[in-house]
C-alpha positions in Angstrom: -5.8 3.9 -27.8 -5.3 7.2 -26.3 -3.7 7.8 -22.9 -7.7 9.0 -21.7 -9.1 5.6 -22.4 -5.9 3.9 -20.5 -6.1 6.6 -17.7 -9.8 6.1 -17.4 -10.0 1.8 -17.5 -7.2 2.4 -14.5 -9.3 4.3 -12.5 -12.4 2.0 -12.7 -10.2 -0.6 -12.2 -8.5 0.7 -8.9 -12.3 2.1 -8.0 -13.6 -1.5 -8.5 -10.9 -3.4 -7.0 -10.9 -0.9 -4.1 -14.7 -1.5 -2.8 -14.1 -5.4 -3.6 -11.0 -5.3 -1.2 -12.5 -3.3 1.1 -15.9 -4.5 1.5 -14.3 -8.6 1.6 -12.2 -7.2 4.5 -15.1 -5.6 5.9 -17.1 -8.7 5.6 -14.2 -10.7 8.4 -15.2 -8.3 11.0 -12.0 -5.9 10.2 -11.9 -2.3 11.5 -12.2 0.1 9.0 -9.4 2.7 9.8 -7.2 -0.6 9.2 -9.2 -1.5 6.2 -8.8 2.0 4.0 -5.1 1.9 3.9 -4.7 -2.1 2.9 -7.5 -1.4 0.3 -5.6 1.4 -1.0 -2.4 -0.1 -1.1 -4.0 -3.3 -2.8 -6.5 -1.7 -4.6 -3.0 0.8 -6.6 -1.3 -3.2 -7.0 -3.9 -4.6 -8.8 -5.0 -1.9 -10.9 -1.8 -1.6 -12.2 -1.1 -4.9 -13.2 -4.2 -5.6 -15.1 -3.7 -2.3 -16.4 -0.2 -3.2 -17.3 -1.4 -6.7 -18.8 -3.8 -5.2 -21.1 -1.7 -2.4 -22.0 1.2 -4.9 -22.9 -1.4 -7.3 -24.7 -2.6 -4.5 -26.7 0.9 -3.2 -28.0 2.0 -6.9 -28.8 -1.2 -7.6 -30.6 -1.0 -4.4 -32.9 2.5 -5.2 -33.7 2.1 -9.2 -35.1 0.4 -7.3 -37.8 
């Protein structure tokens, strides 16, 4: 896979997990100048570990051969 398609899953990822995070804190009655930098924070953790996950899936998969 090239870096593009990793680059862009990322970013629909963080985009995805961002508006799920925001919008659930939303949801409690949060303020939202508290809400965008939690979501942001969270929103960079998670991408990256399912983006990580797959990534290292995909390399171990394409090496058992």
């Amino acid at each position: 896979m090239s870096p593009g398609f990793w680059i862009r899953r990322f970013l629909l990822l963080y985009l995805a997990a961002l508006l799920m995070i925001v919008g659930g804190q939303l949801l409690r009655g949060r303020a939202f100048d508290d809400v965008v930098g939690y979501g942001l924070f969270w929103a960079l953790v998670t991408a990256s570990v399912y983006t990580g996950a797959l990534f290292y899936r995909r390399a171990r998969c394409r090496h058992r051969g």
